[in-house]
C-alpha positions, -999 to 999 in steps of 0.1 A, spaced: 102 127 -39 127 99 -53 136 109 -91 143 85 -117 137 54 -96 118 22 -106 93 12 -78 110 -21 -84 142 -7 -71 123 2 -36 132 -23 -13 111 -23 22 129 -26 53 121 -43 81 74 -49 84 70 -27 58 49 -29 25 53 -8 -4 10 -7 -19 3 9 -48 -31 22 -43 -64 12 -64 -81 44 -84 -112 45 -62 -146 47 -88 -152 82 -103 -190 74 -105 -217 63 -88 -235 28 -95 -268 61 -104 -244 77 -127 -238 106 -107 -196 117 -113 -178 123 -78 -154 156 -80 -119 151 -71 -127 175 -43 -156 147 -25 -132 115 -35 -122 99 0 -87 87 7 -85 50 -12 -80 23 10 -72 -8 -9 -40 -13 -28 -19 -38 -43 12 -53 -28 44 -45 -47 70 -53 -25 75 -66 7 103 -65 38 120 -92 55 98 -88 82 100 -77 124 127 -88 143 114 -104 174 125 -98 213 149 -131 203 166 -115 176 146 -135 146 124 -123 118 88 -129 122 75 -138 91 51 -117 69 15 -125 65 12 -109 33 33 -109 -2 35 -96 -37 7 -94 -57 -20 -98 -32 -50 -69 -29 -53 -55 9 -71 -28 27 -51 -10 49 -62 17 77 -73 48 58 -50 73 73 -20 46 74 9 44 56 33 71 50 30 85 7 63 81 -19 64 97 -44 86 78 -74 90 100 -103 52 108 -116 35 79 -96 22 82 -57 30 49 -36 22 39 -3 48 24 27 24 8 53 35 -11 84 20 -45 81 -3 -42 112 -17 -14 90 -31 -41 69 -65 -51 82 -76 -74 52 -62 -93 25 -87 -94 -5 -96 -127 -20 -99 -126 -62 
């Protein structure tokens, strides 16, 4: 856990993404309440920041594909979970990312 940092602060290195996951729906379009218990793992977040990107076998970044303030839906078990003070983030390689959401 990293205390008293601002996600802002967190600087991704490299093809990572920092995602700061989407609360998943605690109901049921019937009205029926899901329990913490039967939630499933979220996978769609918001891009907060991202790295420079890979270095390629030529010694240049490769550009990212994705950037700030875009919705994705990464792999359900990727990603590796930060902590930052009393809020959970996500780091996720950006061949993680398998969509970018359109608004």
């Amino acid at each position: 856990m990293v205390k008293n940092t601002d996600a802002s602060k967190i600087k991704p290195l490299f093809d990572y993404v920092l995602v700061k996951p989407l609360e998943q729906e605690e109901m049921t379009p019937s009205g029926i309440v899901i329990p913490d218990t039967a939630k499933e793992k979220p996978q769609m977040g918001e891009i907060v920041a991202v790295g420079p990107g890979k270095v390629g076998k030529d010694g240049k970044n490769l550009p990212m594909q994705v950037k700030k303030g875009q919705k994705v839906i990464y792999k359900k078990w990727g990603g590796d979970e930060v902590k930052v003070g009393t809020e959970e983030w996500l780091l996720v390689k950006e061949e993680d990312i398998m969509a970018v959401v359109e608004a």
